[in-house]
Biopython code that builds the backbone (N, CA, C, O; Angstrom):
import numpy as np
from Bio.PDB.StructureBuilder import StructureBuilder

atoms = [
    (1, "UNK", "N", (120.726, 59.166, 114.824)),
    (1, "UNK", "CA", (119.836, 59.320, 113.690)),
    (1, "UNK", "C", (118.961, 58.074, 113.594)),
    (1, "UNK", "O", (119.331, 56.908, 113.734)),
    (2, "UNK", "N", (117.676, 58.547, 113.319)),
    (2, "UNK", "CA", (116.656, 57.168, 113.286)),
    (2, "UNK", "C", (116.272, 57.056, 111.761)),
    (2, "UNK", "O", (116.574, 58.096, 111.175)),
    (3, "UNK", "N", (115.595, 55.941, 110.795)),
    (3, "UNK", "CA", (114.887, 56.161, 110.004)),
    (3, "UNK", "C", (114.183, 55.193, 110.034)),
    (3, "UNK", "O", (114.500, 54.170, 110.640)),
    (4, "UNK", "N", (113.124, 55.333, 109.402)),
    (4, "UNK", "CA", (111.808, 54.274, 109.073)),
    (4, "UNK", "C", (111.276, 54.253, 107.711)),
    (4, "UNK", "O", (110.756, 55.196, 107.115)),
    (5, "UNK", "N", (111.478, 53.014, 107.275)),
    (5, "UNK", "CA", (111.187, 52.692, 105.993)),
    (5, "UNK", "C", (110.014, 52.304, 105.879)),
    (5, "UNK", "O", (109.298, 52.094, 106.858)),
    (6, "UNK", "N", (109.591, 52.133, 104.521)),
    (6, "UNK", "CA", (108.585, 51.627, 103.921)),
    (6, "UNK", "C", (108.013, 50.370, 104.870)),
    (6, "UNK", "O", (107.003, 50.358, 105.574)),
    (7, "UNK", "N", (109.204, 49.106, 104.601)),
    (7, "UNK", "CA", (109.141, 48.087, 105.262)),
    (7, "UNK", "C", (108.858, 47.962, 106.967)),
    (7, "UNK", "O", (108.607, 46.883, 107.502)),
    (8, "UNK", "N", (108.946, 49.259, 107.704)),
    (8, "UNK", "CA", (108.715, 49.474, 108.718)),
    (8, "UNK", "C", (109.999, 49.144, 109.502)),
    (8, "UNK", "O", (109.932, 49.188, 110.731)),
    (9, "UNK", "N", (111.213, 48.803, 108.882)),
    (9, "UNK", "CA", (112.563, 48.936, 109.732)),
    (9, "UNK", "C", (113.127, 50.353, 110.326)),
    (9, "UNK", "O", (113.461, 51.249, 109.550)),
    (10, "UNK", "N", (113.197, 50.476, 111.466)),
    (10, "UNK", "CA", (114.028, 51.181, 112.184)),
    (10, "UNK", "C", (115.264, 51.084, 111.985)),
    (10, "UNK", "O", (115.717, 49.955, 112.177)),
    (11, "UNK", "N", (116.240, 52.154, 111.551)),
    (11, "UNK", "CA", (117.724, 52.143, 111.524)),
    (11, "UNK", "C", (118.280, 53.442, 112.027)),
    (11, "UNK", "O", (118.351, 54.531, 111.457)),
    (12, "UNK", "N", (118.744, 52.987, 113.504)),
    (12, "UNK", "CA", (119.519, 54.032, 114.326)),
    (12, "UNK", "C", (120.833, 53.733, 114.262)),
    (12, "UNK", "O", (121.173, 52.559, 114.406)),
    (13, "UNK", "N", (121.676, 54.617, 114.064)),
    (13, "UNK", "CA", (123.288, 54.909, 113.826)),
    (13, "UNK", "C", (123.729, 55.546, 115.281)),
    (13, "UNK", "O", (123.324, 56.584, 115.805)),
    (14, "UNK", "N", (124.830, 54.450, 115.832)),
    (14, "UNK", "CA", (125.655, 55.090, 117.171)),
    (14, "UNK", "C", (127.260, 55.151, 116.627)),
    (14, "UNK", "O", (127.821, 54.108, 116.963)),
    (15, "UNK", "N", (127.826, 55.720, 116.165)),
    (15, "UNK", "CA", (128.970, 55.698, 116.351)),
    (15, "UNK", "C", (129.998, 55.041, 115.011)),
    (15, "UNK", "O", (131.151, 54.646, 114.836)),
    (16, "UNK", "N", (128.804, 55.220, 114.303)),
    (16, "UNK", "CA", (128.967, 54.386, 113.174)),
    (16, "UNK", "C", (128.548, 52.827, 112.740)),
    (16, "UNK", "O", (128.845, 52.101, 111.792)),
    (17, "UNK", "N", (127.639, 52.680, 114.014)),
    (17, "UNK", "CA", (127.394, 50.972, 113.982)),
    (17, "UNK", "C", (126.131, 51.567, 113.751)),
    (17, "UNK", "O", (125.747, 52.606, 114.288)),
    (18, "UNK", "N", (125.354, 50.733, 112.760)),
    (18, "UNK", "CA", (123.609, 50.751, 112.025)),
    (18, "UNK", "C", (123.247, 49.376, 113.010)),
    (18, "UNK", "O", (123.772, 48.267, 112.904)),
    (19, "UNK", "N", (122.128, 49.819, 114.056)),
    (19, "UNK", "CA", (120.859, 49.192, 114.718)),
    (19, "UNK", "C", (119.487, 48.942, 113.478)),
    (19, "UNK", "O", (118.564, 49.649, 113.073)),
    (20, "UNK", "N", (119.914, 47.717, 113.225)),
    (20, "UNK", "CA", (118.073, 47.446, 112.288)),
    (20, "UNK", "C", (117.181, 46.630, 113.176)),
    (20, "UNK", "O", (117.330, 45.525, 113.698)),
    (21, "UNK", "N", (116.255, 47.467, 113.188)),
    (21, "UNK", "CA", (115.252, 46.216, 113.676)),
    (21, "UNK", "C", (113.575, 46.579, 112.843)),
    (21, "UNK", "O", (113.539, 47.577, 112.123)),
    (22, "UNK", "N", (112.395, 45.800, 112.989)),
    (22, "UNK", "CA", (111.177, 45.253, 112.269)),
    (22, "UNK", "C", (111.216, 43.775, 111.885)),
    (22, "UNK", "O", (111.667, 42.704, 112.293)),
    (23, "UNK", "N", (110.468, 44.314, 110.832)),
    (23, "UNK", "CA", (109.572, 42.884, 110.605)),
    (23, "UNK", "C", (109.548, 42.939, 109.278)),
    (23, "UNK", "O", (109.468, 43.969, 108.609)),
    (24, "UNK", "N", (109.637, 41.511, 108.764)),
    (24, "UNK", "CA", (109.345, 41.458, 106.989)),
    (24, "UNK", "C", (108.712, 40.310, 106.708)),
    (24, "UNK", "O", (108.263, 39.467, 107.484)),
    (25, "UNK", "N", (108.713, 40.352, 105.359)),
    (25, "UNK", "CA", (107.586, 38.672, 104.917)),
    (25, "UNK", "C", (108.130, 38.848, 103.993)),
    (25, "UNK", "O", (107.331, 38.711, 103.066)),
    (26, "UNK", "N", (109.663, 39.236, 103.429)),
    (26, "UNK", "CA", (110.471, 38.704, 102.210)),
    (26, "UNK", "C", (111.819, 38.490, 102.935)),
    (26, "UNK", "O", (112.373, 39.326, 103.649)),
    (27, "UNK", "N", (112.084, 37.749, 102.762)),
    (27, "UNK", "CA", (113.173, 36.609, 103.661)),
    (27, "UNK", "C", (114.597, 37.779, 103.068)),
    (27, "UNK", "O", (115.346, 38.460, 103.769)),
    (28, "UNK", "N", (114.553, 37.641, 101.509)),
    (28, "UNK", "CA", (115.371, 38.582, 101.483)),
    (28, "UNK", "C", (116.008, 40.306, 101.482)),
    (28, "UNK", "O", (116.854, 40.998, 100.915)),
    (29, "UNK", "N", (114.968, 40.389, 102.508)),
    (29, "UNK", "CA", (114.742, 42.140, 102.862)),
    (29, "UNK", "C", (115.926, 42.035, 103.692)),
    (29, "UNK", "O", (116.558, 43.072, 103.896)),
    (30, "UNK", "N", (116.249, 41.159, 104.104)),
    (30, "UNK", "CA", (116.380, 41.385, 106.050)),
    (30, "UNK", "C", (118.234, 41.754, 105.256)),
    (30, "UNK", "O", (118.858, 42.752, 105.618)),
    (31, "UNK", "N", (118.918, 40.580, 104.021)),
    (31, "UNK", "CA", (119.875, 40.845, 104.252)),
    (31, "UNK", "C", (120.256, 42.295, 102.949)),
    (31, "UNK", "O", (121.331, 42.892, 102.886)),
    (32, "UNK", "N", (119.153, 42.527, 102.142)),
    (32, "UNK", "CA", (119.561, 44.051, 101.571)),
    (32, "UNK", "C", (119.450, 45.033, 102.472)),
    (32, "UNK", "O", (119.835, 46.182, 102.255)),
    (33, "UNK", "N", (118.879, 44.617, 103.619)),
    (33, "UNK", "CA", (119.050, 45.716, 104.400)),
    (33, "UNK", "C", (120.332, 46.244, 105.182)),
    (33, "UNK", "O", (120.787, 47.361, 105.426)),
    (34, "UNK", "N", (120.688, 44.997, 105.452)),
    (34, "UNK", "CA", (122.345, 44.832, 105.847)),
    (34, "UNK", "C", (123.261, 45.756, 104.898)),
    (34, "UNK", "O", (123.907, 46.781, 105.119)),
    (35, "UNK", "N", (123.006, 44.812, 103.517)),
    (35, "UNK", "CA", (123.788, 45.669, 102.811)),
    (35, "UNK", "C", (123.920, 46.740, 102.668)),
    (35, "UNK", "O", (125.011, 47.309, 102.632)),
    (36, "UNK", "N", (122.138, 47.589, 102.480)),
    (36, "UNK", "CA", (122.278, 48.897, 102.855)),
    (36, "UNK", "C", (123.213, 49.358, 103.537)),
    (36, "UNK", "O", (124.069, 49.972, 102.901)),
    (37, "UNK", "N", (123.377, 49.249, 104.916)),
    (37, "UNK", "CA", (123.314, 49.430, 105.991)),
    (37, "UNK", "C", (125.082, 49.989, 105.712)),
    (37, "UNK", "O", (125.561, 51.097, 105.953)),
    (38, "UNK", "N", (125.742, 48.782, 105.140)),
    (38, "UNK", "CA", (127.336, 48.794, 104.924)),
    (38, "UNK", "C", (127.346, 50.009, 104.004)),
    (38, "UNK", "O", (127.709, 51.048, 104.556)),
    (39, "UNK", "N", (127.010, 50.097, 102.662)),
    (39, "UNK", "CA", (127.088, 50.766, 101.346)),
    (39, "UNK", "C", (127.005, 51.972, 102.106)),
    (39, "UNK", "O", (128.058, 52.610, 102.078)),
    (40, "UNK", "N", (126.063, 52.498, 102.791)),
    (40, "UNK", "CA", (125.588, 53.840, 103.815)),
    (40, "UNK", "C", (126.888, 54.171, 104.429)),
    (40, "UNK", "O", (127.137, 55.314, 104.812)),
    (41, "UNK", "N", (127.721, 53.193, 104.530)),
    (41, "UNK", "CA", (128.876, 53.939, 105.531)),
    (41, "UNK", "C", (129.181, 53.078, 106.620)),
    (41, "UNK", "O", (130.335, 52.693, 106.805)),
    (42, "UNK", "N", (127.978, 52.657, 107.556)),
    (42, "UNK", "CA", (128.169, 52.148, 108.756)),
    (42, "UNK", "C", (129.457, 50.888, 108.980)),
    (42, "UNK", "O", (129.562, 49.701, 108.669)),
    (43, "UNK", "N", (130.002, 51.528, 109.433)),
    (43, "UNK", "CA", (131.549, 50.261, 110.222)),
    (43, "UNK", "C", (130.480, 48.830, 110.395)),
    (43, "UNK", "O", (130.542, 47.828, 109.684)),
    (44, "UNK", "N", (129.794, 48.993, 111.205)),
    (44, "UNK", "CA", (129.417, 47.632, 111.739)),
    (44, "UNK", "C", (127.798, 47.545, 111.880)),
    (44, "UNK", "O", (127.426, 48.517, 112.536)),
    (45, "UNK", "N", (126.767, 46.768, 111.515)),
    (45, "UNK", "CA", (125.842, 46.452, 111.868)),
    (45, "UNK", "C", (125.119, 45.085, 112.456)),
    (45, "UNK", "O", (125.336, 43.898, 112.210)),
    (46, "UNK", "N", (123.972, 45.871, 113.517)),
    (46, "UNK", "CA", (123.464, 44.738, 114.344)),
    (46, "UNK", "C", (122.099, 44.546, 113.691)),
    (46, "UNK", "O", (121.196, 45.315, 114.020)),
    (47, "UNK", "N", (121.841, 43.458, 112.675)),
    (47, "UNK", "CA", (120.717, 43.274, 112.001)),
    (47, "UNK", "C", (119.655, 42.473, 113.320)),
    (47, "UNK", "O", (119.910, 41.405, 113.877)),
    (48, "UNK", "N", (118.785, 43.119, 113.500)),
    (48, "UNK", "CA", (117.310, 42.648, 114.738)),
    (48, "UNK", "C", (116.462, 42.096, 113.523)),
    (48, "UNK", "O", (115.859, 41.079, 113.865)),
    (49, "UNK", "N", (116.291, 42.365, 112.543)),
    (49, "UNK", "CA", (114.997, 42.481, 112.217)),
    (49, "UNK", "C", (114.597, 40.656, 111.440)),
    (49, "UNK", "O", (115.219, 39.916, 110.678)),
    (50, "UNK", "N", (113.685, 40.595, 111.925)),
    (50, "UNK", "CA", (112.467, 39.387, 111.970)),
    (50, "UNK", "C", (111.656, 39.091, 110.748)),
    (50, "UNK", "O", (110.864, 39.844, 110.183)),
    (51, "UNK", "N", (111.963, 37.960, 110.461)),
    (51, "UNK", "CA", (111.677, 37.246, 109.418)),
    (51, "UNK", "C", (110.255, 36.449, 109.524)),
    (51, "UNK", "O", (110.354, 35.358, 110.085)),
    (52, "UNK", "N", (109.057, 36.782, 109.115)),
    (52, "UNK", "CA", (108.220, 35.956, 109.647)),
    (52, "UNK", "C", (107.960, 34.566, 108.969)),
    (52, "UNK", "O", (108.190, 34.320, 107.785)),
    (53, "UNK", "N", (107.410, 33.633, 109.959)),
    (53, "UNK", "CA", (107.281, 31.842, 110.032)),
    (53, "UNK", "C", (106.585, 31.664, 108.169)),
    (53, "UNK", "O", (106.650, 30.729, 107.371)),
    (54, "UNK", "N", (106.072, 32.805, 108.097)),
    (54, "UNK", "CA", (105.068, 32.653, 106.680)),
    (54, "UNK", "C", (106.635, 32.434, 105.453)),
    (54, "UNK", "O", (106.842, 31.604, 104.568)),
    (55, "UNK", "N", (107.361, 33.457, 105.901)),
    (55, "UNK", "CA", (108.606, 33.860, 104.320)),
    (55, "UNK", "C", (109.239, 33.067, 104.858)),
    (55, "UNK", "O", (109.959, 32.817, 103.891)),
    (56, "UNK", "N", (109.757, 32.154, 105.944)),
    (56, "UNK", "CA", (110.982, 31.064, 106.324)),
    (56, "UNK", "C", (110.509, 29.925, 105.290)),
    (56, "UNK", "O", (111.245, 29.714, 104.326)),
    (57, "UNK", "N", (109.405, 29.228, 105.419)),
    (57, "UNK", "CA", (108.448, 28.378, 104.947)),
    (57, "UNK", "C", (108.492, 28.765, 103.669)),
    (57, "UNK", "O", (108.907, 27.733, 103.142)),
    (58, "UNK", "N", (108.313, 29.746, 102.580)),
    (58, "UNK", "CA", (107.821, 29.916, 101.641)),
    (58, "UNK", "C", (109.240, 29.810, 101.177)),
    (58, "UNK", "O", (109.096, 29.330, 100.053)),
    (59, "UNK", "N", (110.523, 29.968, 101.368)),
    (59, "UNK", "CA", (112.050, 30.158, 101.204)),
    (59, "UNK", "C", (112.113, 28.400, 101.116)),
    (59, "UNK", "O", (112.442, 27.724, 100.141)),
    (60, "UNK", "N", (111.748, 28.003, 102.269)),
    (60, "UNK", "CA", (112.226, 26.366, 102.639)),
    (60, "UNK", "C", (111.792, 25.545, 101.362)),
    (60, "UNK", "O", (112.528, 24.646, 100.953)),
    (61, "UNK", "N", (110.342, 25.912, 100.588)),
    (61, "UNK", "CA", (109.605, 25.063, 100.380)),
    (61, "UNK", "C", (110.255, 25.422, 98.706)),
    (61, "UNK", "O", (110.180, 24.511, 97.881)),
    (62, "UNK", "N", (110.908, 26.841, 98.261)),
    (62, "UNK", "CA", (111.506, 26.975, 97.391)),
    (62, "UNK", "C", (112.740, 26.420, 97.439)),
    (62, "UNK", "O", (113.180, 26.275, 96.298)),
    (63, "UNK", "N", (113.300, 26.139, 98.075)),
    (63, "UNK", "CA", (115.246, 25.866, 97.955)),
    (63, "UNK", "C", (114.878, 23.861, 98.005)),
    (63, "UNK", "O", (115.574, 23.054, 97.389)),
    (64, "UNK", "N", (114.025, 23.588, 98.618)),
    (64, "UNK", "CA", (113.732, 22.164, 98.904)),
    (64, "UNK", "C", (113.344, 21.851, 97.218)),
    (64, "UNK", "O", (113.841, 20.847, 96.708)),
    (65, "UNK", "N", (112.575, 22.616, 96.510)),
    (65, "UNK", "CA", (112.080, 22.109, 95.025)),
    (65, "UNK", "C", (113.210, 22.272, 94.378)),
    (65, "UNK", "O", (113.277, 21.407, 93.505)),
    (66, "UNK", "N", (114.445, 23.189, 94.376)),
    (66, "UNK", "CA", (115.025, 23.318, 93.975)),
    (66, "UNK", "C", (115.816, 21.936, 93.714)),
    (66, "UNK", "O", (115.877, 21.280, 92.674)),
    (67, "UNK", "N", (116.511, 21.649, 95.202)),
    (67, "UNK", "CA", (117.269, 20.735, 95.071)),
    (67, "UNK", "C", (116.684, 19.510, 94.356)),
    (67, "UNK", "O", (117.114, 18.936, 93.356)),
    (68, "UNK", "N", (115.608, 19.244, 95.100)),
    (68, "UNK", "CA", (114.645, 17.953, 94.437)),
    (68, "UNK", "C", (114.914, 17.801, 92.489)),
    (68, "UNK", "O", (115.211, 16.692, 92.044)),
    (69, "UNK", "N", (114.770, 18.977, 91.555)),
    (69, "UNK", "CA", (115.022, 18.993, 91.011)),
    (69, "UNK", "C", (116.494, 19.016, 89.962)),
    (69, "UNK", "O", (116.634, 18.937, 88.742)),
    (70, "UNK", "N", (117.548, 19.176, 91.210)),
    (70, "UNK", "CA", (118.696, 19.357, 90.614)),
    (70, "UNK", "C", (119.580, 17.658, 91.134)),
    (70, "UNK", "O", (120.732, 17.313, 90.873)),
    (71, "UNK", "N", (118.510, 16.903, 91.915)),
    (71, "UNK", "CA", (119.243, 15.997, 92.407)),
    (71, "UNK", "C", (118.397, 14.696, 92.397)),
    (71, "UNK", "O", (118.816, 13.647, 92.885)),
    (72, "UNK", "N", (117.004, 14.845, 91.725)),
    (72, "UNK", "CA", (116.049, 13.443, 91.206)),
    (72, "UNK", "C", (115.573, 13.180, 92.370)),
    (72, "UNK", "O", (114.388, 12.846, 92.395)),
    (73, "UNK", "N", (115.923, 13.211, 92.977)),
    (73, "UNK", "CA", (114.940, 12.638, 94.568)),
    (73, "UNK", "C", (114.364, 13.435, 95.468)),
    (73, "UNK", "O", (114.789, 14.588, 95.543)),
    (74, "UNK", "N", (113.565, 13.123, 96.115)),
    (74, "UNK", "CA", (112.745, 14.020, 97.315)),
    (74, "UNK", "C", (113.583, 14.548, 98.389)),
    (74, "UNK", "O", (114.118, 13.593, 98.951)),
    (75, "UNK", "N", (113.851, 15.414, 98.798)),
    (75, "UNK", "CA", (114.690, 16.209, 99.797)),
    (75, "UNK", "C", (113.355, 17.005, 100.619)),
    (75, "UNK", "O", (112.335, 17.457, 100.099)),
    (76, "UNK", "N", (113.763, 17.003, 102.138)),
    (76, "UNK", "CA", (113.389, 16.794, 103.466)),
    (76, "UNK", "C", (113.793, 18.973, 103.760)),
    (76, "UNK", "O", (114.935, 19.298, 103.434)),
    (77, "UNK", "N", (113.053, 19.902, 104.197)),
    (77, "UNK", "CA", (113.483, 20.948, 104.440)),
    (77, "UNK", "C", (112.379, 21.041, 105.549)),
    (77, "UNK", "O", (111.169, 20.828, 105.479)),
    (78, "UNK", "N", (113.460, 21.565, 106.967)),
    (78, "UNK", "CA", (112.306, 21.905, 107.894)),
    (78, "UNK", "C", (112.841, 23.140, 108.255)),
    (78, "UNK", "O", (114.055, 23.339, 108.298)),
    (79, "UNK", "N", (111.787, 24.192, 108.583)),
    (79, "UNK", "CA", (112.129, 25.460, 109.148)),
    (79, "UNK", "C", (112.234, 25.502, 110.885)),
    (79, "UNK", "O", (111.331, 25.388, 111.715)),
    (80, "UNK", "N", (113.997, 25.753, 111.107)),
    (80, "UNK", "CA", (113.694, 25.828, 112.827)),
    (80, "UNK", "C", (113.787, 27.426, 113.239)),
    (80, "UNK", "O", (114.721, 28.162, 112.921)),
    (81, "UNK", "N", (112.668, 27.800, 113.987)),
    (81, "UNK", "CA", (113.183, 28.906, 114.753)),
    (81, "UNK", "C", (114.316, 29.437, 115.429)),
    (81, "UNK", "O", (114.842, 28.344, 115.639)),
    (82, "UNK", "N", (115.006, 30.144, 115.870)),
    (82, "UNK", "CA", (116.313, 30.323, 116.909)),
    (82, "UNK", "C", (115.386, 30.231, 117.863)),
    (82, "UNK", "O", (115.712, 30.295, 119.049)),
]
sb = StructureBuilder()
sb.init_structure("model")
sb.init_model(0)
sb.init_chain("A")
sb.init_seg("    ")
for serial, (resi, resn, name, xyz) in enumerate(atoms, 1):
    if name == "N":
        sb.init_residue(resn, " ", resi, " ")
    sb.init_atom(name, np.array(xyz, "f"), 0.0, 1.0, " ", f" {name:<3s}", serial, name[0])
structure = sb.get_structure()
């Protein structure tokens, strides 16, 4: 079984294991999709799907103000690729 979402993720089911793969620009798509993925039934999933350099950065530059603010000083956040 295939489906295609809004977000343009592909989710094929083998055997009970959920295949995700696409593309997003909300950092936290990638892991409701997971969740989906469990809640749906699937035993096991292989999350593919790609986070782009724009939402890593826009995540980094939020969790970095964060801390800055919860800890008085300037804190250092760099985004590495795998």
């Amino acid at each position: 079984m295939t489906l295609v979402s809004k977000e343009k993720f592909t989710v094929s089911v083998k055997d009970g294991v959920a295949l995700l793969e696409g593309k997003t620009n909300v950092i936290q798509h990638k892991g409701v999709a997971t969740r989906l993925a469990k809640l749906g039934g699937a035993v096991a999933v292989q999350n593919h799907i790609e986070v782009s350099e724009e939402a890593k950065a826009k995540s980094a530059a939020r969790l970095a103000r964060y801390r800055q603010d919860k800890a008085g000083g300037p804190v250092r956040a760099k985004v590495m690729t795998p």
